[in-house]
C-alpha positions in Angstrom: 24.2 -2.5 -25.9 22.0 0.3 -25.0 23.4 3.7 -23.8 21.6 5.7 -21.6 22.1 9.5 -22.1 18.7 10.7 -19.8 17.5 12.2 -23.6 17.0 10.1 -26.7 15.7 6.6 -25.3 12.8 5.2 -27.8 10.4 3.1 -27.3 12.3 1.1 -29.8 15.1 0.8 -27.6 13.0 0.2 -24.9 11.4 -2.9 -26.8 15.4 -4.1 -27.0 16.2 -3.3 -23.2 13.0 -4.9 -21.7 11.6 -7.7 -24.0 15.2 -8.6 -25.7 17.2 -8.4 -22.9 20.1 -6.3 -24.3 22.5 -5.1 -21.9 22.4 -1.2 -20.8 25.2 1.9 -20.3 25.1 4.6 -19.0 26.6 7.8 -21.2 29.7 9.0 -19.7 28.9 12.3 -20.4 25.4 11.9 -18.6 27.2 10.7 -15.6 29.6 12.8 -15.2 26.8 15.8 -15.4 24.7 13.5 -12.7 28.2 14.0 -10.4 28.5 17.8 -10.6 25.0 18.2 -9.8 25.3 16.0 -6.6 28.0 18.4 -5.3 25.2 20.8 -5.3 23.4 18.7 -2.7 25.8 17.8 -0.6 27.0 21.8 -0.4 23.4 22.5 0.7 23.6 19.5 3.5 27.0 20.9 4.9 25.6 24.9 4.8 22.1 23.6 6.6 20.6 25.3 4.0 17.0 24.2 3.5 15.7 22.5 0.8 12.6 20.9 0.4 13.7 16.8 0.3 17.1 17.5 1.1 16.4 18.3 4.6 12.8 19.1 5.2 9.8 16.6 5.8 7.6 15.4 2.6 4.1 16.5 1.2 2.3 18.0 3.8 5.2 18.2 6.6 7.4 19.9 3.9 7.8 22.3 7.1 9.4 20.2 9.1 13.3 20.8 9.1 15.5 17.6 9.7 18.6 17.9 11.8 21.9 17.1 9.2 22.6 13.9 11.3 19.2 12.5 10.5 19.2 13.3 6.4 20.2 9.8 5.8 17.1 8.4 8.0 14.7 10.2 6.9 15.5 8.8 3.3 15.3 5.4 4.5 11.8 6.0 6.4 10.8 7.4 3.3 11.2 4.5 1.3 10.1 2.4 3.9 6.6 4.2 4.6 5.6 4.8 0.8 6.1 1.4 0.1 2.7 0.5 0.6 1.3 -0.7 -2.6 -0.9 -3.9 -3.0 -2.6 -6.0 -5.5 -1.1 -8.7 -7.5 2.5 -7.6 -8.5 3.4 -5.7 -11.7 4.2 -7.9 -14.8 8.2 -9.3 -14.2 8.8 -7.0 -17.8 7.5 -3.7 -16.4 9.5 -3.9 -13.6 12.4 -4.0 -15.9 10.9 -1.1 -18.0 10.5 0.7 -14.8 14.1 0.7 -14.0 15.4 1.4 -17.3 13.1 4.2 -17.1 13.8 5.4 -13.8 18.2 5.2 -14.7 17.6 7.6 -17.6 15.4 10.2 -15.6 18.1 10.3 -13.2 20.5 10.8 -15.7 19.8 13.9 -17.1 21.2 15.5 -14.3 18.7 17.3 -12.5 18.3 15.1 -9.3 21.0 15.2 -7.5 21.5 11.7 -7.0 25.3 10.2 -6.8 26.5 8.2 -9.9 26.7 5.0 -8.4 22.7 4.9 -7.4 22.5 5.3 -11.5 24.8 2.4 -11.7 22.3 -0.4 -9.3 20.0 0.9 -11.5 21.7 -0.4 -14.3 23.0 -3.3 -12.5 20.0 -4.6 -11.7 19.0 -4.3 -15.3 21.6 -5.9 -16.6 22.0 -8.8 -13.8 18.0 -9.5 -14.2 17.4 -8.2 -11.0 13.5 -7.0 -10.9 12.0 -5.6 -7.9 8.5 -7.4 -6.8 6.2 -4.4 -6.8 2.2 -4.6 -6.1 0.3 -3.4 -9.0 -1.8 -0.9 -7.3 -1.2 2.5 -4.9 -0.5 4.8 -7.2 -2.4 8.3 -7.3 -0.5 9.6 -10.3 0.8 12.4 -8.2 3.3 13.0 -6.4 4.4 10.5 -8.8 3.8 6.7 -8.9 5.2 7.0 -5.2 3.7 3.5 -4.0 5.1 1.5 -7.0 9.0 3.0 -7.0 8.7 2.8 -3.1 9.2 -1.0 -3.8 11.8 -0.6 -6.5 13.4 1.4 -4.3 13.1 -1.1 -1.6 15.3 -3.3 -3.9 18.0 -0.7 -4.2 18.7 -1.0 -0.3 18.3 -4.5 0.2 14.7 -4.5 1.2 11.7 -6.6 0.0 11.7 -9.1 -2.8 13.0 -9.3 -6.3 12.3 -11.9 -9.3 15.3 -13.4 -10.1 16.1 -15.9 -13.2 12.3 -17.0 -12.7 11.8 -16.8 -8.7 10.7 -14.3 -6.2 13.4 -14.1 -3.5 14.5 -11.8 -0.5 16.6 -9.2 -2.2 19.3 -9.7 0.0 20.0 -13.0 -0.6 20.0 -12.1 -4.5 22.2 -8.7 -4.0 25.1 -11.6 -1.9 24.8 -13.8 -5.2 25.4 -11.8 -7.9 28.1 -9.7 -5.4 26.5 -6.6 -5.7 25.7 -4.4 -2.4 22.9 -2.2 -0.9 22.8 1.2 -1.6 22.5 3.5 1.5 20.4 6.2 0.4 21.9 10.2 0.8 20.5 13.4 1.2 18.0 13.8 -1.8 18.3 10.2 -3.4 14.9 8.5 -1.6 13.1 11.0 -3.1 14.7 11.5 -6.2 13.9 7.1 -6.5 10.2 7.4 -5.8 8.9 11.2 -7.3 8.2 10.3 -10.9 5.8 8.8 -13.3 7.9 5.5 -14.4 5.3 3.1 -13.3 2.5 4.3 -15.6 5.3 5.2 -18.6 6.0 1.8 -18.0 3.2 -0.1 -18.3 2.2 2.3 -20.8 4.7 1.8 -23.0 4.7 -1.7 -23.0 1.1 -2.0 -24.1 1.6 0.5 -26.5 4.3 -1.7 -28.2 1.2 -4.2 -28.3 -1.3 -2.2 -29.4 0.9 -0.7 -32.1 1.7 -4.2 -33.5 -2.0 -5.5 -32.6 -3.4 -3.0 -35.1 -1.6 -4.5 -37.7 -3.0 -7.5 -36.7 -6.4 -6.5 -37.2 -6.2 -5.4 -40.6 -4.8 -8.6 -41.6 -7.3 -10.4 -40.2 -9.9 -7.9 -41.0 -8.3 -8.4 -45.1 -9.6 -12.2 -44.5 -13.0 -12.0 -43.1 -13.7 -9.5 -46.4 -12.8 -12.6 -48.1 -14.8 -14.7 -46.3 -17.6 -12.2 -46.5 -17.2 -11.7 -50.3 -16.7 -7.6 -49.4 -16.7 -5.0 -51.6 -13.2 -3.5 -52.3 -15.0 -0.4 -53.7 -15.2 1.4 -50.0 -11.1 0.5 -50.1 -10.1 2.5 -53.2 -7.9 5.2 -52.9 -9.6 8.4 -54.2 -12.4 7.8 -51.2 -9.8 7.7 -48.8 -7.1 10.5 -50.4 -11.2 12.6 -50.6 -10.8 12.7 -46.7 -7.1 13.0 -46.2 -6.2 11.5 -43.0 -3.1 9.7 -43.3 -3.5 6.8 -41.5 -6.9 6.2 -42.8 -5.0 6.0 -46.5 -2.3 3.3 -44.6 -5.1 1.0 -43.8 -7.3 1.4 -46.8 -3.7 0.8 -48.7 -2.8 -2.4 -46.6 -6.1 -3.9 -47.1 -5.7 -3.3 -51.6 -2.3 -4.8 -51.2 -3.3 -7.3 -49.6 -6.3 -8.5 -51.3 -5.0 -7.5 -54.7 -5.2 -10.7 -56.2 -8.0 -12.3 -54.6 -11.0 -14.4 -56.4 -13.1 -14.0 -53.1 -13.8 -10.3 -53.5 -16.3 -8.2 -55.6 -17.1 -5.3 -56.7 -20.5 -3.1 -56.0 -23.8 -4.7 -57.5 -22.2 -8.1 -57.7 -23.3 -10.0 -54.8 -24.9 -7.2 -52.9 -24.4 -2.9 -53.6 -22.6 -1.6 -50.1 -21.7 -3.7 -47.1 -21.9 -3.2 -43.8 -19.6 -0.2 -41.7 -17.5 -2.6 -40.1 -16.1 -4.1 -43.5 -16.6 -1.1 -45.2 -15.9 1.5 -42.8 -12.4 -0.6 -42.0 -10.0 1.8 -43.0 -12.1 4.8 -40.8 -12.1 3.0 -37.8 -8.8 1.4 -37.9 -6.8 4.9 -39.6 -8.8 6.7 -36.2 -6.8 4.2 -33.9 -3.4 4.9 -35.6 -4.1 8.3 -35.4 -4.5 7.7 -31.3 -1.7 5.4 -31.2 0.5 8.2 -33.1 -0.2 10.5 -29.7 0.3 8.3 -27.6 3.8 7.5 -28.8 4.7 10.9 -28.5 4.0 11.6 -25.3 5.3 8.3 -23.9 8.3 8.9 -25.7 8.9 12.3 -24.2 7.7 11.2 -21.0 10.7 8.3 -21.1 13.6 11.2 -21.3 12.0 13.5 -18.8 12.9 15.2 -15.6 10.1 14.4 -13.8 10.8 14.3 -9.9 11.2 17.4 -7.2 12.8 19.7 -6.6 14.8 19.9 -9.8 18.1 21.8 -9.5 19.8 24.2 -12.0 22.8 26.1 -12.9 25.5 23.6 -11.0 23.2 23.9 -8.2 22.6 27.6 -7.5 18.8 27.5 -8.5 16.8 24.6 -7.0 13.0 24.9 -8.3 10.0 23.3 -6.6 7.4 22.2 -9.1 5.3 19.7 -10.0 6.8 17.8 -13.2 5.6 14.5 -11.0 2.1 15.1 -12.1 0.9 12.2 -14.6 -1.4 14.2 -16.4 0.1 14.1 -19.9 0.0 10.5 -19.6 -2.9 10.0 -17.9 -4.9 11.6 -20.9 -2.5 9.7 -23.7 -3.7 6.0 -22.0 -7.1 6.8 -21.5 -7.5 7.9 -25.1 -5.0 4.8 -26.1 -7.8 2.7 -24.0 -10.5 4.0 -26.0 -8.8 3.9 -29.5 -8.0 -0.4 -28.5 -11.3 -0.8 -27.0 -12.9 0.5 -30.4 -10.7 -1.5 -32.5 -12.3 -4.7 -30.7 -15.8 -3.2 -31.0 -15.2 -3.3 -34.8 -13.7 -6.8 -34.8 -16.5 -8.1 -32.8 -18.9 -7.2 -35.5 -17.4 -8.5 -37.9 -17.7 -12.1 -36.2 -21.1 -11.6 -36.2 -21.5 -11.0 -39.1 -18.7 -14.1 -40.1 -21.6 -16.4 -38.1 -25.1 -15.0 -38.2 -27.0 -16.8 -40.8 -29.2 -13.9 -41.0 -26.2 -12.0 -42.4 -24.2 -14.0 -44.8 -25.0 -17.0 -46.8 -22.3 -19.2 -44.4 -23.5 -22.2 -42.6 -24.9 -21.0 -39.4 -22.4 -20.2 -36.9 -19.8 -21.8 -39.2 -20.8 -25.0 -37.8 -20.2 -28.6 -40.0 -23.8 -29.4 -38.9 -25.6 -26.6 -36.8 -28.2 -28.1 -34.8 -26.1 -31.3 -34.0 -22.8 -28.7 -33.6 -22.8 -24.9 -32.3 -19.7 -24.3 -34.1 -18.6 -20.4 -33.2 -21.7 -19.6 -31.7 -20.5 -18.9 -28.7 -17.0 -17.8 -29.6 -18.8 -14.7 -30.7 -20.5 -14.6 -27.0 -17.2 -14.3 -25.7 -16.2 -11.7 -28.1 -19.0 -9.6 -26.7 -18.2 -10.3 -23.5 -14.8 -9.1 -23.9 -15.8 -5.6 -25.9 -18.5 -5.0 -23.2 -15.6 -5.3 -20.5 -13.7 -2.9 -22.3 -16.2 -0.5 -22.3 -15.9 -0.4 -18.8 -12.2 -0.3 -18.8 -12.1 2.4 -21.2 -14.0 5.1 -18.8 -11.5 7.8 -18.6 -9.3 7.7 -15.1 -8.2 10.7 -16.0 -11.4 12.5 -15.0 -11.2 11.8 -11.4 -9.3 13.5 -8.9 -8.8 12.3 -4.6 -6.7 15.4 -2.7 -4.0 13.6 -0.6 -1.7 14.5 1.9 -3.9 16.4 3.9 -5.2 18.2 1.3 -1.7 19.4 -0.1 -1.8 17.5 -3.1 -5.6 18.2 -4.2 -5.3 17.2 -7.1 -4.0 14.2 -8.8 -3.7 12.3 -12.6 -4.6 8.6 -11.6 -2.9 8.0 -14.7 -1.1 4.6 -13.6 -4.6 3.3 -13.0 -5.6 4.5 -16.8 -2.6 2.7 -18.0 -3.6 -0.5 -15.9 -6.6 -0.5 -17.8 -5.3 0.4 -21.6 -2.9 -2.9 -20.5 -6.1 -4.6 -19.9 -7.8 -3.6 -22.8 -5.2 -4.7 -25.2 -5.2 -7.9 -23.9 -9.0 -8.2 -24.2 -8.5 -6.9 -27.7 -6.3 -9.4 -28.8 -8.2 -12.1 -27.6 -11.0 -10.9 -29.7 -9.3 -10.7 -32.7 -8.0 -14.0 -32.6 -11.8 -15.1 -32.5 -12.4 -12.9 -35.5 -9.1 -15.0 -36.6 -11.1 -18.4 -36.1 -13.9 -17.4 -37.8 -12.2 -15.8 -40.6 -10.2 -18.7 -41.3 -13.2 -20.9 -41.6 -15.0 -18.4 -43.8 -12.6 -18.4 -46.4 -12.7 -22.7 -46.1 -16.3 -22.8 -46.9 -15.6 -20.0 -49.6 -12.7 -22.3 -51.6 -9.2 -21.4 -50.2 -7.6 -21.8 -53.4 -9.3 -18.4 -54.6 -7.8 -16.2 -51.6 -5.0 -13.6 -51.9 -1.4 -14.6 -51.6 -0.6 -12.8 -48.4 -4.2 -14.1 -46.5 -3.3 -17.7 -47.6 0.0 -17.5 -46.6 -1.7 -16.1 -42.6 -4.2 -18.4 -43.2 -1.6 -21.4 -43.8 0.1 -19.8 -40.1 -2.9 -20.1 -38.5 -3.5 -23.4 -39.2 -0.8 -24.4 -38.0 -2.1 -23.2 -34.6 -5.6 -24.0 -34.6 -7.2 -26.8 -37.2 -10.3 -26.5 -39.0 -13.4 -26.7 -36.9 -15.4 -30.4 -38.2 -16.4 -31.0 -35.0 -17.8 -29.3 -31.5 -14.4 -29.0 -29.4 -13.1 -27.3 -26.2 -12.7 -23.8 -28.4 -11.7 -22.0 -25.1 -8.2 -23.8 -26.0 -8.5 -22.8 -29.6 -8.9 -19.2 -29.0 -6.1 -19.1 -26.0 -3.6 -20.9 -28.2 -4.3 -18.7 -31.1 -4.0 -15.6 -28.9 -0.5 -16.6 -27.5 0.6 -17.1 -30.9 -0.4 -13.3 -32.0 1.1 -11.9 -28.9 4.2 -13.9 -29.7 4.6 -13.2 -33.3 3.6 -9.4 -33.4 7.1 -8.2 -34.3 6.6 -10.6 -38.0 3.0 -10.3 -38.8 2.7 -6.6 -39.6 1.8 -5.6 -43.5 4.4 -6.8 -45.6 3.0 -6.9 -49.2 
């Protein structure tokens, strides 16, 4: 069990919540703080004081005052209107993510939200409960306001949910399980859909992948060196501790241990004096993408425990501040540099197939083929590979950088940072598919090199992946191959990072 406290969630935990499916709480301290703060609101609804999304239009008709009798409407039409997001829905698993992320934002007691529209937050968690929402909308600012429009649609009843593998009328779901529609208050529609939890979402989860995925690569990278006969001279420590980036001494480290007692290595002058950057330049490229993934965790991790909806209110409800903590800027920035830092870690891999299958480059049969002429082998394997990396390329052009004023010109300026996130997601994926090519080819490197002179630790991947994918002696459908080998990486991240 999970509890939710609106301050110390991890990514960890959010790894448990949405992939894991364990159960969530809510602190009881956290909600009793989310119950004194709604007093605040409702005091403000019975004095007809006004106060921006308590009372008052949104966005650009934030200067329209709403009659008391009419609070409750205008937090329905509200929902209703800004759900308007299309596209292909959002992976099942962010939807999850999103309302474990949107419970703990509202539980830090700054919304003004009642404790029981915390609780079919958690319910729905906990029941399996995930709202359908479309994939794209989102400006970044005010928030991901399309994409929590449709959670929020879910909340009241409205639109459709996945449920224990099918896409149904929420209704019908809410009757089963006997749980009922909440009917928003003053406040609570907005405090649902101002906030950044679709791109922390999405961004979280492919930051769990990417994180994991970089382990991947050095491990793969470890057996292509064997199957290249590299030089572990670029890997030794005094180059690495010379420079002094951290990271850059994890991967040149990882790579030592696990080729430490391989026959297929050499050293300088032996078979050739330097090889090329992307086996020797392993530990620079792959360190720079830790280093990335290192800021990106950060901020997604702050992100997850922040207040990030408006207005916010303070001091049990006698200071209510207007600001703009619905702006995705930070992570905006963090997934387009995540983007780039996966996109370059397939760049690197992609060479390194080359150079696994260009018979200009190594002393290999060409294209690792049993008899090229007859048989292309991996020719094209590494066709796709480019493919892929040129895609990303495109994918990894900053969202960031561009701005569309909405709301007539109210909102000028906005983060597009769920879009950025849409594309790091993309990348990743992209990513992994390349490195199980570089997977493929490394694995029938080391074949044609004599198996029983690799390292412990790449024999023992080496043994996995052949258990996946058999030896190419023939021309076959490798579209399969490569699919079936990326499945298995994706599904066995959590037990293939370093372990020497």
């Amino acid at each position: 069990m999970i509890t939710l406290t609106g301050n110390t969630l991890t990514l960890s935990e959010l790894n448990q919540v949405v992939i894991e499916a364990v159960r969530v709480e809510a602190c009881e301290k956290a909600m009793k703080r989310v119950a004194e703060t709604r007093k605040a609101v409702d005091k403000i609804v019975q004095n007809g004081r006004t106060v921006y999304g308590v009372n008052t239009g949104f966005g650009k008709l934030s200067d329209v005052k709403i009659e008391s009798e009419d609070v409750e409407t205008l937090q329905r039409n509200l929902i209703l209107s800004h759900a308007c997001g299309v596209g292909e829905p959002l992976e099942e698993r962010v939807s999850r993510a999103m309302l474990l992320l949107r419970a703990n934002t509202l539980l830090k007691g700054f919304s003004g939200v009642r404790p029981v529209l915390v609780q079919q937050l958690i319910d729905f968690i906990n029941y399996g409960i995930h709202p359908v929402i479309p994939s794209q909308g989102s400006l970044g600012a005010s928030g991901d306001l399309a994409p929590l429009s449709h959670l929020a649609l879910a909340l009241i009843g409205e639109g459709s949910v996945n449920y224990q593998g099918e896409i149904r009328r929420t209704k019908s779901v809410l009757e089963e399980v006997g749980l009922r529609p909440i009917t928003l208050l003053a406040k609570e529609g907005l405090a649902l859909i101002n906030g950044t939890q679709a791109m922390t979402a999405i961004g979280a989860l492919s930051y769990l992948e990417g994180e994991k995925l970089a382990f991947q690569a050095d491990m793969v990278a470890a057996m292509t060196i064997e199957g290249l006969e590299g030089i572990m001279d670029a890997f030794d420590e005094r180059i690495h501790e010379a420079r002094g980036h951290k990271e850059q001494m994890e991967v040149a480290e990882n790579v030592r241990k696990l080729l430490k007692d391989s026959q297929l290595t050499t050293s300088s002058g032996e078979v050739r004096v330097q090889d090329a950057y992307s086996i020797r330049c392993i530990p620079q490229v792959h360190g720079a993408t830790r280093q990335t993934l290192a800021y990106a965790k950060e901020k997604l991790e702050t992100e997850m425990n922040a207040a990030t909806d408006n207005p916010l209110i303070f001091d049990g409800g006698e200071k209510i501040l207007s600001g703009g903590n619905f702006h995705g800027q930070p992570i905006a920035l963090a997934m387009d540099f995540f983007g780039i830092a996966m996109a370059e870690l397939g760049n690197i891999s992609e060479r390194r197939i080359e150079r696994l299958v260009n018979p200009q480059l190594n002393d290999l049969p060409p294209f690792l083929s049993p008899k090229p002429g007859l048989q292309s082998g991996a020719m094209i394997m590494q066709y796709v590979a480019a493919s892929l990396v040129s895609e990303n390329k495109t994918l990894a052009h900053p969202a960031s950088v561009d701005s569309i004023p909405s709301s007539a010109n109210q909102e000028d300026h906005v983060s597009m940072g769920t879009i950025a996130a849409r594309h790091a997601a993309h990348i990743v994926a992209n990513v992994r598919r390349v490195i199980a090519i570089e997977f493929i080819c490394a694995m029938q490197g080391v074949e044609y090199r004599g198996i029983d002179k690799m390292a412990r630790k790449t024999r023992e991947l080496w043994e996995e992946g052949r258990l996946v994918v058999p030896s190419i002696t023939e021309d076959r459908i490798f579209s399969e191959d490569i699919e079936r080998l990326t499945s298995w990486l994706e599904k066995n991240q959590g037990t293939m990072a370093v372990t020497v």
